[in-house]
C-alpha positions as CSV (number, residue, x, y, z in Angstrom):
1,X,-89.2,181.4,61.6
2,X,-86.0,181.8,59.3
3,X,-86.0,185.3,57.0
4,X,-85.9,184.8,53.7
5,X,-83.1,186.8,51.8
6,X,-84.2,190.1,50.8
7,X,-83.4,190.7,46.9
8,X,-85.0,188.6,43.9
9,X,-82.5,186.3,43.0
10,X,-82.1,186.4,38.6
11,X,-83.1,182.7,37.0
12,X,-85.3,181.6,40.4
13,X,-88.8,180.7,40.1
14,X,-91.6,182.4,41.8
15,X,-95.1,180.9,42.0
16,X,-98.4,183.0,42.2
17,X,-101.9,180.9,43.5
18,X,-104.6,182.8,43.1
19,X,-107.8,181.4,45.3
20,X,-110.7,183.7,44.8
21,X,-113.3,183.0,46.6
22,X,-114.6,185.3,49.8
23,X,-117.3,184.8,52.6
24,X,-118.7,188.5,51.2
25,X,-117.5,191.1,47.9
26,X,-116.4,194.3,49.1
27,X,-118.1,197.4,48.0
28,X,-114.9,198.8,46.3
29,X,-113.7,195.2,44.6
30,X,-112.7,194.6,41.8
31,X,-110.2,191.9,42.0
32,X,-111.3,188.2,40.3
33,X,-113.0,186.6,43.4
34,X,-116.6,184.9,44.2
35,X,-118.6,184.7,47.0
36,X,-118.7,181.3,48.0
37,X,-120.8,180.1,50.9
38,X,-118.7,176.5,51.3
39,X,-115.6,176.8,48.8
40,X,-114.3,173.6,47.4
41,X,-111.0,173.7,49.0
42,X,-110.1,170.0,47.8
43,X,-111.5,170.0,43.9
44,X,-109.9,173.6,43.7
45,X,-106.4,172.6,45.2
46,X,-106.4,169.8,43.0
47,X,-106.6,171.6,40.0
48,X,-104.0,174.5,41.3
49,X,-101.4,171.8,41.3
50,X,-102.4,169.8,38.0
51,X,-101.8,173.3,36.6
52,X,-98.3,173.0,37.9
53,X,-97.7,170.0,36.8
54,X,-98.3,171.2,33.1
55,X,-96.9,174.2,33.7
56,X,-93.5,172.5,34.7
57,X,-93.5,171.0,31.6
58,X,-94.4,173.6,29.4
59,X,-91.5,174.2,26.5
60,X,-90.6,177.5,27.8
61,X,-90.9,176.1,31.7
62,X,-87.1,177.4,33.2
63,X,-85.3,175.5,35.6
64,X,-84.0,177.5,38.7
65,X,-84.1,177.8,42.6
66,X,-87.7,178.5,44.3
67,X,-87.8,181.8,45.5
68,X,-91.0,182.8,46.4
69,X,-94.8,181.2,47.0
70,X,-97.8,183.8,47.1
71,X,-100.9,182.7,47.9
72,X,-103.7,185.6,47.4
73,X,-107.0,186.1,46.4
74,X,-110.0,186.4,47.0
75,X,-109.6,185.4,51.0
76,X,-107.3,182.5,50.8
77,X,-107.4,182.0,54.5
78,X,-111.1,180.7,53.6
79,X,-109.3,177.6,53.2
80,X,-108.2,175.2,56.5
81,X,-104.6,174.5,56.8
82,X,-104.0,170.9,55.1
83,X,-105.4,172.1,51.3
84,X,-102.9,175.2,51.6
85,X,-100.0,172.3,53.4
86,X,-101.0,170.1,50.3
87,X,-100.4,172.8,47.3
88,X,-97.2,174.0,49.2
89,X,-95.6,170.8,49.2
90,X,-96.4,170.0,45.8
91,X,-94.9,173.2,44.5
92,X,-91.6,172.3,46.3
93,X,-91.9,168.6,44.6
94,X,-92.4,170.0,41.5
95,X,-90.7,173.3,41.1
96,X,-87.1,172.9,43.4
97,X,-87.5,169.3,45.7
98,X,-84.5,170.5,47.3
99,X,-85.7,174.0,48.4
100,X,-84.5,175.2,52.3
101,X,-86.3,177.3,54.4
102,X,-85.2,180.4,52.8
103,X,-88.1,180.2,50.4
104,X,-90.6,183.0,51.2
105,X,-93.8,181.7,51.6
106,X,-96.7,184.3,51.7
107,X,-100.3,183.8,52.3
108,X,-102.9,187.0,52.2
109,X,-105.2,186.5,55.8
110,X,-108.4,188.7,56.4
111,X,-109.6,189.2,60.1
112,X,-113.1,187.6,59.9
113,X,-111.6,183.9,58.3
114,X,-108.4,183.1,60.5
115,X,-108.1,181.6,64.4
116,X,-105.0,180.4,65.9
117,X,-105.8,177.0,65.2
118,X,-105.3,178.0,61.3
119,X,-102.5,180.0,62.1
120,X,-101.1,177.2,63.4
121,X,-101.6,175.6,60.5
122,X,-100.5,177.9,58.2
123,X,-97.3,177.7,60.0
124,X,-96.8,174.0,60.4
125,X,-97.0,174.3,56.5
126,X,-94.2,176.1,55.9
127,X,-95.7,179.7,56.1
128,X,-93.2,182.0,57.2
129,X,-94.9,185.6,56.0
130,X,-98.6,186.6,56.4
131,X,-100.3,189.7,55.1
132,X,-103.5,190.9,56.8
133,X,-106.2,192.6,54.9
134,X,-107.2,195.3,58.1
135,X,-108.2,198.6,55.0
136,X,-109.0,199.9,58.3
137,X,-108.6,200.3,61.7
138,X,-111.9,202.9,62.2
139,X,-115.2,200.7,62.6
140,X,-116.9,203.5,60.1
141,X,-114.4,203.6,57.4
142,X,-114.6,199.6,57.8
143,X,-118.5,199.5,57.4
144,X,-118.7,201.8,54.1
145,X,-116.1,199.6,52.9
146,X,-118.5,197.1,52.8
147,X,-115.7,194.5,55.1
148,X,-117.2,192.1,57.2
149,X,-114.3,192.9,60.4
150,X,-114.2,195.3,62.9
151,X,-111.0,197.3,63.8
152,X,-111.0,195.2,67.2
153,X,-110.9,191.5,65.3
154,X,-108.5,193.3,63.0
155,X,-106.2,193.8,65.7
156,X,-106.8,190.2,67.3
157,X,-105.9,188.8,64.0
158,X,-102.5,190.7,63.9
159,X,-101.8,189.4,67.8
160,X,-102.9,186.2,66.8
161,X,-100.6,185.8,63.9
162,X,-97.8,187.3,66.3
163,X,-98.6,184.6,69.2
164,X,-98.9,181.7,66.2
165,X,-94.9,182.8,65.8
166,X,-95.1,184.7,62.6
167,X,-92.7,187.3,63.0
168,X,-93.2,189.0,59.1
169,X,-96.4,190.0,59.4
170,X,-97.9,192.8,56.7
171,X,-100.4,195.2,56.4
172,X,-102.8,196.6,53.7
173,X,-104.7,199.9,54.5
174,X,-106.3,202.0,52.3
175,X,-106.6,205.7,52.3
176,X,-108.6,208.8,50.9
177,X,-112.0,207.1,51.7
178,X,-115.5,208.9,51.7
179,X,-115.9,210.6,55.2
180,X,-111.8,210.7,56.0
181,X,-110.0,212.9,57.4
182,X,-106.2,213.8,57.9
183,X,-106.6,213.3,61.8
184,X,-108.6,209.8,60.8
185,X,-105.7,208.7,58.6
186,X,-103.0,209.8,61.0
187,X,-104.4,207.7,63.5
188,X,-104.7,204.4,61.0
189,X,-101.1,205.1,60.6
190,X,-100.1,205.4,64.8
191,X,-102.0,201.9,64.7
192,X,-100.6,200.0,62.7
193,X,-96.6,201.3,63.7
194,X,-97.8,200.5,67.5
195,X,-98.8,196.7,66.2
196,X,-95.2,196.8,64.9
197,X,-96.0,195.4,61.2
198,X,-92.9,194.5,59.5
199,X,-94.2,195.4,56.1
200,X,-97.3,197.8,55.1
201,X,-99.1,198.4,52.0
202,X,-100.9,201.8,51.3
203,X,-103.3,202.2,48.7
204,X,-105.3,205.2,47.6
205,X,-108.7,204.6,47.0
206,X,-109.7,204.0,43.2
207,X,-113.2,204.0,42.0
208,X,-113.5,200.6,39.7
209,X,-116.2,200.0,36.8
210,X,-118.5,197.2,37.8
211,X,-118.5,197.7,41.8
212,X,-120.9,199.3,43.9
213,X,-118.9,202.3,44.7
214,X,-118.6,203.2,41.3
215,X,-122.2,203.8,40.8
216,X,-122.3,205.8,44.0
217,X,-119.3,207.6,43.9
218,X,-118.5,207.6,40.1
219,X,-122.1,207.9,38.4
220,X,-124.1,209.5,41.1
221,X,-121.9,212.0,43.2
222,X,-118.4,212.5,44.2
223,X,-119.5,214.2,47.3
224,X,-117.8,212.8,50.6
225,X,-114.7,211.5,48.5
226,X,-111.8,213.6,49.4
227,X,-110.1,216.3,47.1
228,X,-107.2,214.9,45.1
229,X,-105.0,217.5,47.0
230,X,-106.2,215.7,50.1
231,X,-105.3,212.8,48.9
232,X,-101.9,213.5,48.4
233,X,-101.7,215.3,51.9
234,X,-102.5,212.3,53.1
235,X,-99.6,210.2,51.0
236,X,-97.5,212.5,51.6
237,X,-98.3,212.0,55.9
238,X,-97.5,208.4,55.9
239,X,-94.6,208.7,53.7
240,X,-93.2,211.0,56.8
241,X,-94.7,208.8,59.9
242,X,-93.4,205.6,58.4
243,X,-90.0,207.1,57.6
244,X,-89.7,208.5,61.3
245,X,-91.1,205.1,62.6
246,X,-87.8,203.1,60.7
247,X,-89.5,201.9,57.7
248,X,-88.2,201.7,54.2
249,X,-90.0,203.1,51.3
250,X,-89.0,200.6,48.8
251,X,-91.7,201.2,46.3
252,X,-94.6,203.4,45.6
253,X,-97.4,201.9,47.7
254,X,-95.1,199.6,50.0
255,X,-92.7,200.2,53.4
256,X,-91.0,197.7,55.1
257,X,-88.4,197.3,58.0
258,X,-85.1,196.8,56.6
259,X,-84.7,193.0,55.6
260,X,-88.5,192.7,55.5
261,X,-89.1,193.9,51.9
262,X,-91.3,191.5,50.4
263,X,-89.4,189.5,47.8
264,X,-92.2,188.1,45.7
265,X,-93.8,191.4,45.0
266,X,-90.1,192.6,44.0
267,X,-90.1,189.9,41.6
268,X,-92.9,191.7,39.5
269,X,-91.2,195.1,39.7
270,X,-87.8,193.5,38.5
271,X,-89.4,191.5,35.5
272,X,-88.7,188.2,36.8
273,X,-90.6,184.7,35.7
274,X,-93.8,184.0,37.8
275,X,-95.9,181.2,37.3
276,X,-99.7,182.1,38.0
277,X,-101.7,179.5,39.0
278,X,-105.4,179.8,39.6
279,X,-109.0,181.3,38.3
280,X,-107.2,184.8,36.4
281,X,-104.3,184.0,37.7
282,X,-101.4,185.3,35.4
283,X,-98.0,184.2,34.4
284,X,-94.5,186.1,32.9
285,X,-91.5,184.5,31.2
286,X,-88.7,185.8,30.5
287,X,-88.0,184.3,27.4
288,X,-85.8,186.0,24.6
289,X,-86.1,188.5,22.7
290,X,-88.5,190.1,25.1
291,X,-90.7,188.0,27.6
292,X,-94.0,186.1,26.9
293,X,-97.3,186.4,29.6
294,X,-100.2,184.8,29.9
295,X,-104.0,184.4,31.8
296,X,-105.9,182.1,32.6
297,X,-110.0,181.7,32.7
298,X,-111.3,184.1,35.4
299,X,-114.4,181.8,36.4
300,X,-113.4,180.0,38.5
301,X,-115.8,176.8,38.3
302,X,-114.8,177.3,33.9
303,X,-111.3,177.2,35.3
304,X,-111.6,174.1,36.9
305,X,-113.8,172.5,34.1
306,X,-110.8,173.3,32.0
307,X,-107.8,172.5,34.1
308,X,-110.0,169.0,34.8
309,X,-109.9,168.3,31.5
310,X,-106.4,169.3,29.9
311,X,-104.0,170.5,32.6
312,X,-104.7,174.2,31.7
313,X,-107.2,177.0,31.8
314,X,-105.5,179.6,29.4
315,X,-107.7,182.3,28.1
316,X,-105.1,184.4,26.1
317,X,-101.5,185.4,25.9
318,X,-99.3,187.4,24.5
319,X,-95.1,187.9,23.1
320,X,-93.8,191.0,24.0
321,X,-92.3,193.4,21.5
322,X,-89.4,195.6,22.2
323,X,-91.8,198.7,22.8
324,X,-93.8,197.0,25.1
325,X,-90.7,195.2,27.1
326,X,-88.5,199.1,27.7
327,X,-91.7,200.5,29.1
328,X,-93.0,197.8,31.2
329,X,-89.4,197.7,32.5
330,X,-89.2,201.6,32.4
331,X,-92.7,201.8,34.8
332,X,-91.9,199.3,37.3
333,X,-88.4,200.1,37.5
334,X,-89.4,203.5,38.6
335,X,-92.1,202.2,41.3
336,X,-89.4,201.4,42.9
337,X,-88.3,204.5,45.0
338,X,-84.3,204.1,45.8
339,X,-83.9,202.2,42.6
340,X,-85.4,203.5,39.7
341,X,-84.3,203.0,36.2
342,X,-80.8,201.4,36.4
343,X,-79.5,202.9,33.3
344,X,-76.5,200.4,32.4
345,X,-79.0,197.2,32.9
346,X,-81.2,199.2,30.5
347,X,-78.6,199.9,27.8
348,X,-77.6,196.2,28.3
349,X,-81.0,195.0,27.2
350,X,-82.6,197.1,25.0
351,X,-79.4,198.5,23.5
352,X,-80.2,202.0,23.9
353,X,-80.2,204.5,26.7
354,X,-83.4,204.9,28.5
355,X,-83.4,208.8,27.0
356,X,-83.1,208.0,23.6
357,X,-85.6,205.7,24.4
358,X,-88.2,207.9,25.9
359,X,-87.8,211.4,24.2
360,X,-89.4,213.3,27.4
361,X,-87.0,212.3,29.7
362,X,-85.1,215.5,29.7
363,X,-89.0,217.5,30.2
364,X,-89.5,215.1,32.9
365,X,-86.3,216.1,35.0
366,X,-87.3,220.0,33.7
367,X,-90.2,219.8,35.2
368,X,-89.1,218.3,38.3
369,X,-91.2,215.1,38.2
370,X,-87.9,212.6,37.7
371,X,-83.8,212.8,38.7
372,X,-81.5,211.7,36.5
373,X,-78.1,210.3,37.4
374,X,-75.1,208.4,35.9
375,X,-76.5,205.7,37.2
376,X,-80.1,205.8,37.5
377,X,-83.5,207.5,36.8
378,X,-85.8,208.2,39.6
379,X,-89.1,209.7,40.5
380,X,-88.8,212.5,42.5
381,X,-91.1,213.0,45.6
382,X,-93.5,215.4,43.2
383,X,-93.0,212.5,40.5
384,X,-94.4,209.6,42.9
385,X,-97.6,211.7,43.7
386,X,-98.2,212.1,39.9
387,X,-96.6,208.7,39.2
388,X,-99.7,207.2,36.5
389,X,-99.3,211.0,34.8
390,X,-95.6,210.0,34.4
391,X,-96.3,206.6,33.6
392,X,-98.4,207.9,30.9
393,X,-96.2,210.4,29.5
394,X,-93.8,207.8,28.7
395,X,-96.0,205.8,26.9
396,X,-96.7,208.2,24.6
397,X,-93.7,209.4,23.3
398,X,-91.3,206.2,23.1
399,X,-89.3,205.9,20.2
């Protein structure tokens, strides 16, 4: 499979799908999804691509190459191959009908839902990336997660994509769970570098209103949930075994092999448009003066009622103001490890430096939680364990 090109290309289009719906909710969860003994893959992809079709005629619609397709969820690999075949070829149609293969095409898998037959499928579609929900590769951890794998069918699933010819495949994990240990998370970590994941995702473990492990771990007791200096012993492990192992740490949470960085999420961290399409699903424009977003209904049978009857499912939206565009751009710049704050593209935008902008800067580098360059502002490695306190500090004291 051809590899897409690596950077987010400026006045390109990417395209979000969002299909919720899972064979079982996680005990930590709290993305927009519904369990969904028999999901309606036909009636749902229908209304995912009458939502393009509006939304490629909306006013503030741009034109430009198709860079990216996402499809996430939820457990999108609930659906068989032709639904996902259908909704890819109507976003080429729609979006860029003379789109080549560089176009990354991403699809989010979990263990339980895939065989190679899909794979197959997924392939023959135009799929060229695949990211596996494993959070796990320790049966234990895996059952107070609430997943319905084991760390063997995780492992199947990531041979399975290999044999099916995927050759970017991804990994989420998740760490600082109740019962872990360094010496458990260590070996998560020589797992997934002996599968040879081209890209892996690591997320700390956050306790979410509205979920089950929020009344247990939240409400009732904290006990069996690791210290927060545990937690960034743990960060701080991977950062080192992925490094050593030839990965890239692009951005906070993600590591890749060089030319594997996933270019859709890059999108997000640069600002670029995405069109969302989906139940919750969520949209950015880049319009002048600042950018315009969007959302659409989170239910998803609402969403389709809606989309059914007028092409859209919109539940809200909102125009940017100045304040809100410098820090967006200020926090996801700065998620992004080599890159941080490019300070000319900042005083190109906003027309002001990114210190007069945010009037802690200069305590921020004191305090050794950011480095500050001709060129750029980046978290340091104390900065990226701390990154929401910084993210948070700059909130408060823009000018």
């Amino acid at each position: 499979m051809p590899i897409p090109q690596e950077k987010p290309i400026k006045n390109s289009i990417g395209v979000y799908a969002h299909i919720p719906y899972c064979a079982s909710k996680c005990l930590y969860c709290d993305f927009n999804s519904a369990v969904a003994r028999t999901a309606p893959e036909r009636r749902y992809t229908d209304c995912l691509i009458k939502e393009l079709a509006s939304a490629a005629k909306a006013e503030d619609a741009k034109a430009g190459a198709l860079q990216t397709i996402y499809i996430g969820g939820g457990t999108p690999s609930i659906f068989s191959p032709p639904p996902i075949s259908r909704l890819i070829k109507a976003i080429k149609e729609l979006l860029s009908p003379n789109a080549d293969e560089n176009v990354e095409i991403t699809i989010e898998i979990n263990p339980e839902s895939i065989d190679d037959e899909k794979l197959d499928g997924y392939g023959n579609a135009g799929v060229n990336r695949v990211s596996i929900g494993v959070q796990s590769f320790n049966d234990a951890m895996l059952k107070t997660l609430g997943r319905i794998h084991t760390a063997q069918k995780a492992i199947d699933a990531f041979i399975l994509a290999r044999k099916a010819g995927f050759d970017n495949i991804g990994v989420d994990l998740i760490f600082a769970l109740p019962g872990q240990s360094l010496n458990d998370w260590k070996a998560e970590l020589q797992k997934v570098v002996e599968l040879g994941a081209e890209h892996i995702s690591l997320y700390g473990l956050t306790i979410e209103q509205n979920t089950p492990f929020y009344a247990k771990y939240k409400i009732l007791s904290t006990d069996g949930l690791p210290s927060e200096e545990e937690e960034a012993q743990m960060y701080e492990v991977a950062v080192e075994t992925l490094k050593k192992a030839g990965y890239v740490h692009y951005e906070i949470s993600n590591f890749a092999m060089p030319g594997r960085l996933s270019r859709h999420n890059q999108r997000y961290w640069y600002g670029l448009d995405t069109i969302g399409l989906g139940a919750g699903a969520h949209s950015f424009v880049n319009t002048p003066p600042w950018g315009k977003r969007h959302w659409n209904e989170k239910n998803p049978e609402r969403y389709m009622n809606l989309v059914e009857a007028g092409g859209k499912a919109s539940a809200g939206g909102e125009t940017l103001t100045k304040a809100q565009a410098m820090t967006e751009c200020a926090m996801l710049s700065l998620r992004m490890i080599e890159r941080g704050i490019d300070i000319a593209a900042f005083c190109e935008r906003f027309g002001v430096a990114p210190d007069t902008a945010f009037k802690n800067l200069g305590m921020l580098k004191d305090s050794g939680l950011v480095s500050i360059t001709d060129n750029a502002i980046r978290l340091t490695p104390r900065g990226v364990l701390i990154s929401n306190e910084v993210f948070l500090s700059l909130t408060k004291t823009l000018l």
